[in-house]
C-alpha positions as CSV (number, residue, x, y, z in Angstrom):
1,X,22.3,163.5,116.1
2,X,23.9,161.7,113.0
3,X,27.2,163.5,112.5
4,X,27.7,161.4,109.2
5,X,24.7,162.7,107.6
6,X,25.2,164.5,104.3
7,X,22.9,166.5,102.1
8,X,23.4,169.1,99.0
9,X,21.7,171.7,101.6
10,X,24.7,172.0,103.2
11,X,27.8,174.1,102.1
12,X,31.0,171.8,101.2
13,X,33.3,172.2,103.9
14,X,30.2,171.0,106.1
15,X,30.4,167.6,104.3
16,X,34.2,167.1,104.8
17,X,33.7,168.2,108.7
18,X,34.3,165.2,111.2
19,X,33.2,166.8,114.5
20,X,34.7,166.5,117.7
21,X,32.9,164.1,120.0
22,X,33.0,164.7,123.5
23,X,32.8,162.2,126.7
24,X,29.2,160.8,127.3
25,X,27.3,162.4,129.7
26,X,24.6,159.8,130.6
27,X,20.8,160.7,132.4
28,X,21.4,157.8,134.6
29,X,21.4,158.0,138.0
30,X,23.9,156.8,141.1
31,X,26.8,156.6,138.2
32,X,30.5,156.7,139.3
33,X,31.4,159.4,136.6
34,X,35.0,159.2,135.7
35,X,35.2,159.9,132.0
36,X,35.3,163.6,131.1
37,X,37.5,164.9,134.0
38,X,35.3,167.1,136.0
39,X,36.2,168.2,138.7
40,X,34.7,166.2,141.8
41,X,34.1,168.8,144.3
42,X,31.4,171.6,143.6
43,X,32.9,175.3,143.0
44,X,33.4,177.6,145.8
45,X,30.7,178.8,148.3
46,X,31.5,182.5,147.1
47,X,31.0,181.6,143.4
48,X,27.1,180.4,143.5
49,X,27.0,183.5,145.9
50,X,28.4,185.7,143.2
51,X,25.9,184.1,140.6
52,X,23.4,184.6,142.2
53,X,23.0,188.4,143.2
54,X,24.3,188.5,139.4
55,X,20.8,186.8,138.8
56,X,19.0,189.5,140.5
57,X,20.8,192.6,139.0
58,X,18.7,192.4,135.6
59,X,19.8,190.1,133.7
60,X,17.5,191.7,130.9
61,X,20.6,194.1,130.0
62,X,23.6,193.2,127.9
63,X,26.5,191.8,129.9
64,X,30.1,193.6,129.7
65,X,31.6,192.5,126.4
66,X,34.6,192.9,127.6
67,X,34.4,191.1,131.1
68,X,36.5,193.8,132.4
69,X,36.5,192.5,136.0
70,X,37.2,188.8,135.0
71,X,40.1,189.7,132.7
72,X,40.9,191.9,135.7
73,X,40.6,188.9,138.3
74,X,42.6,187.0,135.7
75,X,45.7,189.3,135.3
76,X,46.2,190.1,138.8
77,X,46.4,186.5,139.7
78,X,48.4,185.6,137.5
79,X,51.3,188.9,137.5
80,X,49.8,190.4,134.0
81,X,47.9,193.6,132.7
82,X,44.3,193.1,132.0
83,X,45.5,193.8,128.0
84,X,47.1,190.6,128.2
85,X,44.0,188.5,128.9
86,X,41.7,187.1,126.3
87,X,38.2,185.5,127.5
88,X,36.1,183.2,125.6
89,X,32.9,180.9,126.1
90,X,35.4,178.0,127.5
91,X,38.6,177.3,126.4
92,X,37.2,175.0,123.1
93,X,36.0,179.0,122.2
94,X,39.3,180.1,123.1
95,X,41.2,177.5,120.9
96,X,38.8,178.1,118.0
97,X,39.6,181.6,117.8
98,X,43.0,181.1,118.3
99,X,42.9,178.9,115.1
100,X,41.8,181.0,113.3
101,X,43.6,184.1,114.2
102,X,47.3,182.6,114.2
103,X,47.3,179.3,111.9
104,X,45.7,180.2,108.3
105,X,49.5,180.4,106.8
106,X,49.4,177.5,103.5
107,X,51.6,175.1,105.6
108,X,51.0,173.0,108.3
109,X,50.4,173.3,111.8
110,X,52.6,171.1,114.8
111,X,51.1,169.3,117.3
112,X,51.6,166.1,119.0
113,X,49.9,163.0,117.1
114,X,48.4,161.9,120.8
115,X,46.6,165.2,122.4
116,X,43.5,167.2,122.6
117,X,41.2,165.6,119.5
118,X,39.6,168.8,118.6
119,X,43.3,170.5,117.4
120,X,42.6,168.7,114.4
121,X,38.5,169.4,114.3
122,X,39.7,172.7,114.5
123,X,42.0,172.5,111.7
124,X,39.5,170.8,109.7
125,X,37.3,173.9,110.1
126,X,39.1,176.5,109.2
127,X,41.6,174.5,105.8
128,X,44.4,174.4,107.9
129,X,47.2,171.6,107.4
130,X,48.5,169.3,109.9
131,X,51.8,167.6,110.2
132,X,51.6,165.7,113.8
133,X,54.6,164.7,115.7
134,X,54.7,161.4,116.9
135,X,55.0,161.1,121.3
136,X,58.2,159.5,122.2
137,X,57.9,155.5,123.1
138,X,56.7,156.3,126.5
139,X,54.4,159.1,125.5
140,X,56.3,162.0,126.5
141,X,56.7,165.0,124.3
142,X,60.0,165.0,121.8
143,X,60.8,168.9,121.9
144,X,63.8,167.7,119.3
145,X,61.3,166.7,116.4
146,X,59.4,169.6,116.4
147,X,62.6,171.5,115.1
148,X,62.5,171.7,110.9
149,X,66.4,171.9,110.2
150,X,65.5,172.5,106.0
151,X,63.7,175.9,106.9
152,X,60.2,174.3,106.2
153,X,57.8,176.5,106.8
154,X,55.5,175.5,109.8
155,X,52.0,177.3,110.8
156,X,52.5,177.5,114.7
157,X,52.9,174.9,117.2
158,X,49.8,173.7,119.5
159,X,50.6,171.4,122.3
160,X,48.5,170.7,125.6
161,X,50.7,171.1,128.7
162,X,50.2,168.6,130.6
163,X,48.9,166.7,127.9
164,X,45.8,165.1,127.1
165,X,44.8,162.2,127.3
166,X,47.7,160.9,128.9
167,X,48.5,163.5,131.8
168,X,52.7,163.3,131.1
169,X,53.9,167.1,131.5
170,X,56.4,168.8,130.1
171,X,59.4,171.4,132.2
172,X,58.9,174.5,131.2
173,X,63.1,174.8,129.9
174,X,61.5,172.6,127.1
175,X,58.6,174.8,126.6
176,X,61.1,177.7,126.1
177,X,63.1,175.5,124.0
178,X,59.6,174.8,121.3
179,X,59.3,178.9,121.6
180,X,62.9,179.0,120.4
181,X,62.4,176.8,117.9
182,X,60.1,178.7,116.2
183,X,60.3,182.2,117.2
184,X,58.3,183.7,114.1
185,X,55.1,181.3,114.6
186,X,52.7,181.5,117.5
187,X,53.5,178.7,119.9
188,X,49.7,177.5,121.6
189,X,50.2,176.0,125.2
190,X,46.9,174.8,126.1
191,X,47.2,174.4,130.2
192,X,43.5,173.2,130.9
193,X,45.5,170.8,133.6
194,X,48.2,172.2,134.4
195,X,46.9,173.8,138.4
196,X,47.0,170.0,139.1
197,X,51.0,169.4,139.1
198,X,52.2,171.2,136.3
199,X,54.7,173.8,134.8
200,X,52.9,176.9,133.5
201,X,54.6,179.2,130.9
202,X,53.0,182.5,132.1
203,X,56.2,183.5,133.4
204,X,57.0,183.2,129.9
205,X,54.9,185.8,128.1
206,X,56.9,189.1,128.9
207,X,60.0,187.3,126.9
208,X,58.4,185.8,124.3
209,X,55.5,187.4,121.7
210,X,55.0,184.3,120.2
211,X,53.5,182.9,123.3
212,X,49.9,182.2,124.0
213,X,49.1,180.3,127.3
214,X,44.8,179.0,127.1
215,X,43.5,178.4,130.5
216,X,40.0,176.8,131.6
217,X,38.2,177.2,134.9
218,X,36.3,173.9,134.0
219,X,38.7,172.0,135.6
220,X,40.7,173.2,138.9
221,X,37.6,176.0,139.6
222,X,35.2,173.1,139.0
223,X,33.2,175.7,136.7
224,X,32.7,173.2,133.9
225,X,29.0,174.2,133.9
226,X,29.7,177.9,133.5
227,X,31.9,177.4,130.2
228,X,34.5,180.0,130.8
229,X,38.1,179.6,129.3
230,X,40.9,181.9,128.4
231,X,44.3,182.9,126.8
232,X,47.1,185.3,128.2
233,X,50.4,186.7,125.7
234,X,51.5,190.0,124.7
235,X,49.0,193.2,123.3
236,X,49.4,192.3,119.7
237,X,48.4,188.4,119.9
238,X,44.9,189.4,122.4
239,X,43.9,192.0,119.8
240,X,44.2,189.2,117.4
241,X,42.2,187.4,119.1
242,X,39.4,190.2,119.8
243,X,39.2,190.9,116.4
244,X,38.4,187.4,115.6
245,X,35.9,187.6,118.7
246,X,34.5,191.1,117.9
247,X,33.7,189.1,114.1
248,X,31.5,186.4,115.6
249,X,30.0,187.4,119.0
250,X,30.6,190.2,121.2
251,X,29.2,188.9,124.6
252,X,30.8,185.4,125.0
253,X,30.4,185.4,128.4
254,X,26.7,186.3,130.3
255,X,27.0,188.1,133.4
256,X,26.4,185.2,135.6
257,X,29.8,183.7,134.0
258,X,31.4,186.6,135.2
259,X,30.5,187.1,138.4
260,X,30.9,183.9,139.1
261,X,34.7,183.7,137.4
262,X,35.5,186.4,139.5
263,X,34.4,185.1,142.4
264,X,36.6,181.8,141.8
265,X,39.5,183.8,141.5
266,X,39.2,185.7,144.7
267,X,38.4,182.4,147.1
268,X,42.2,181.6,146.4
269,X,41.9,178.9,150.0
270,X,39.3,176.9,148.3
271,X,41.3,176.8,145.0
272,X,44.0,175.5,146.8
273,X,41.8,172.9,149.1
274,X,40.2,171.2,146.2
275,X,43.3,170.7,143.6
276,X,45.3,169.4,146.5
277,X,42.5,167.1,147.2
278,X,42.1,166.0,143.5
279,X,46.2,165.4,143.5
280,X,46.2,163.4,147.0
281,X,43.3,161.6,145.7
282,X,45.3,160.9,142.4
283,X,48.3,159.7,144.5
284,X,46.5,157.2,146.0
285,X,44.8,155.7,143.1
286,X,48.0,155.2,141.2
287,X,49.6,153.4,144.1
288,X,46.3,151.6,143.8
289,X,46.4,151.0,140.5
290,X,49.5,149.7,140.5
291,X,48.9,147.3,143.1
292,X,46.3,145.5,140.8
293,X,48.7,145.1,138.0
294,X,48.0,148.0,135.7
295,X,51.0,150.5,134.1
296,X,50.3,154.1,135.1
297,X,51.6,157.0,133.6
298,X,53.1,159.5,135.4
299,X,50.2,162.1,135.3
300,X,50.0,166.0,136.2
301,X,46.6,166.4,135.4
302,X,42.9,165.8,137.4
303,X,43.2,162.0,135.6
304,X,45.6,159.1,135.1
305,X,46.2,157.1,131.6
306,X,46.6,153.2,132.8
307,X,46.7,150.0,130.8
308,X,46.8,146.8,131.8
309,X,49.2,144.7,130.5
310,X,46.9,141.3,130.4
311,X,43.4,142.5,129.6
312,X,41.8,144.6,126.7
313,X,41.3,147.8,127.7
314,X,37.7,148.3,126.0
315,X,36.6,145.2,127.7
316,X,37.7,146.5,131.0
317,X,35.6,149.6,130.7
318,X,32.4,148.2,129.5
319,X,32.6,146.1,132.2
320,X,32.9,148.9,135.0
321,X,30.0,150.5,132.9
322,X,28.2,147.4,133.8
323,X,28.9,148.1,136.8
324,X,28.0,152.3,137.0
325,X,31.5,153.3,137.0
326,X,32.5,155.6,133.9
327,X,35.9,155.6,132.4
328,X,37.2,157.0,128.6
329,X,38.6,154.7,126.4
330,X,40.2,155.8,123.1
331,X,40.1,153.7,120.6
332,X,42.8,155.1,118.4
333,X,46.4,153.8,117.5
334,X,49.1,153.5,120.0
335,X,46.5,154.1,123.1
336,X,43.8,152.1,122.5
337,X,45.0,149.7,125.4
338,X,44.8,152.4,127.5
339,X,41.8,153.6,130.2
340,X,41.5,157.8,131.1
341,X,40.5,158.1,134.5
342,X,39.7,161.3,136.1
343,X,40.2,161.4,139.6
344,X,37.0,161.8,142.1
345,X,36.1,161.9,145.7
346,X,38.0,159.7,147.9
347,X,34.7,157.2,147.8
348,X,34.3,157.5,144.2
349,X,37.9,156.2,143.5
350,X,37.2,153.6,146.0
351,X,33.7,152.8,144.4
352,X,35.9,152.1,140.8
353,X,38.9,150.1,143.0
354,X,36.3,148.0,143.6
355,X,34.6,147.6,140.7
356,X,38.2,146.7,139.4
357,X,38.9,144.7,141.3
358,X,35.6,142.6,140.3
359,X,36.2,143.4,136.9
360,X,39.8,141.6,137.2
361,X,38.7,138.9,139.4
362,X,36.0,137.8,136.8
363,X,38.6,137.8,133.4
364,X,41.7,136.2,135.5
């Protein structure tokens, strides 16, 4: 599709829009896919169980537009009341919403100037002005330089937690400390990572009502197929959030979605097998990694951000492409000499090791 395409059909924000474009997703077989951070293991036994007698129950009816046992599923795991549990078609539905809802103020929105590219397709959408804040030296989050000393007038703060693409984290003391900074503003913590090694600020909701903490099951719950995301804070910031949901479509998630969700959330063992798996997986590459020369950032996520200090970073990932493994390479300032990496299988990380190590061998 040609995203550049213009035509006087069209009304004019359309033209202005630069779209978000997501990892490829080839139709070729026997690839090593390491590029858009899927999880690696299939989703829990009890969840294609749960989707499928959901199949069978008619799915000819309306599902519940509230998803009263997911949001259910959701607060009880997480110590909240179901009131304080928004669900959307994924969390890129979630973040849209929350957009919308929050950030529409006539002055600009924070947010780190490496992170989660569709912040600023969102912003694009909806008019919404952006002031980015740049990542310290070693790409870690300055908390200091989001504070505005001259009472400037800020439109909310979005960060991703741990961040994307480059899998640093941030303690949740300096979560509370961005929350304190700007008390009057919603504060977005997007934690689509964070089950992997992370801080979460749930804990933080029942202090703070300018708190909203987006969630994903694409990722830990390996439910990227299903597209189910969501948001927990206080009453007033879900009903917000409802309104905006209630305005565009009512029934975000079909039943299957929901069964399935809350199946995920009851099989708490094989939650807890598979991340640990991903993060002993991502352990090992990293010493790996290492080993062959490249500079690894410390990452809390499903992935790892890795450059090489003595090969271009595109050319090292065209050349594992050559060789059917997949990695994402940015080609944007200040990272573009870095390689994303999610983690897979034990053999799929040994299947890009050595590709690598070919790769290396043939530009030393």
């Amino acid at each position: 599709m040609n995203t550049l395409l213009k035509s006087s059909f069209f009304s004019p924000v359309v033209n202005r829009l630069v779209p978000y474009v997501p990892g490829e997703q080839p139709k070729i077989d026997n690839l090593v896919k390491l590029n858009t951070n899927e999880n690696p293991y299939p989703p829990s036994p009890r969840v294609i169980a749960a989707i499928q007698a959901a199949a069978q129950q008619g799915l000819q009816l309306y599902p519940d537009p509230e998803a009263t046992a997911l949001r259910q599923a959701i607060a009880a795991q997480h110590g909240l009341a179901a009131q304080h549990v928004f669900l959307g078609n994924g969390s890129d539905e979630v973040l849209a919403h929350a957009f919308f809802a929050f950030f529409q103020h006539d002055c600009p929105l924070l947010m780190p100037d490496i992170s989660y590219s569709f912040y600023k397709v969102y912003c694009g959408l909806y008019g919404i002005p952006v002031e980015t804040v740049p990542l310290r030296a070693d790409l870690s989050l300055d908390v200091a330089a989001y504070a505005r000393a001259d009472g400037a007038a800020v439109a909310g703060v979005v960060i991703a937690n741990p961040n994307a693409p480059t899998g640093v984290g941030l303690p949740l003391r300096q979560v509370e400390q961005l929350l304190r900074l700007h008390p009057q503003r919603v504060v977005l913590v997007d934690e689509a990572y964070v089950d992997f090694g992370g801080e979460s600020a749930m804990p933080l909701i029942a202090q703070y009502p300018n708190l909203l903490v987006v969630h994903t099951l694409s990722k830990s719950r390996s439910l990227a197929g299903l597209r189910v995301g969501f948001a927990c804070g206080q009453a007033h910031l879900i009903t917000a959030l409802e309104r905006v949901k209630n305005s565009f479509n009512s029934y975000p998630l079909d039943r299957l979605a929901i069964a399935g969700g809350v199946a995920a959330f009851e099989d708490q063992a094989y939650f807890e097998q598979t991340r640990r798996a991903v993060m002993s997986s991502r352990e090992g590459l990293v010493l790996a990694l290492e080993d062959m020369g490249f500079q690894v950032l410390p990452s809390q996520a499903n992935f790892v951000f890795a450059r090489h200090p003595q090969h271009d970073a595109a050319g090292i990932a065209a050349a594992l492409r050559a060789r059917g493994v997949l990695v994402r390479h940015f080609k944007l300032p200040r990272i573009e000499q870095f390689l994303r990496i999610s983690i897979g299988t034990p053999a799929q990380c040994d299947a890009l090791l050595q590709a690598l190590d070919s790769v290396l061998a043939g530009l030393a």
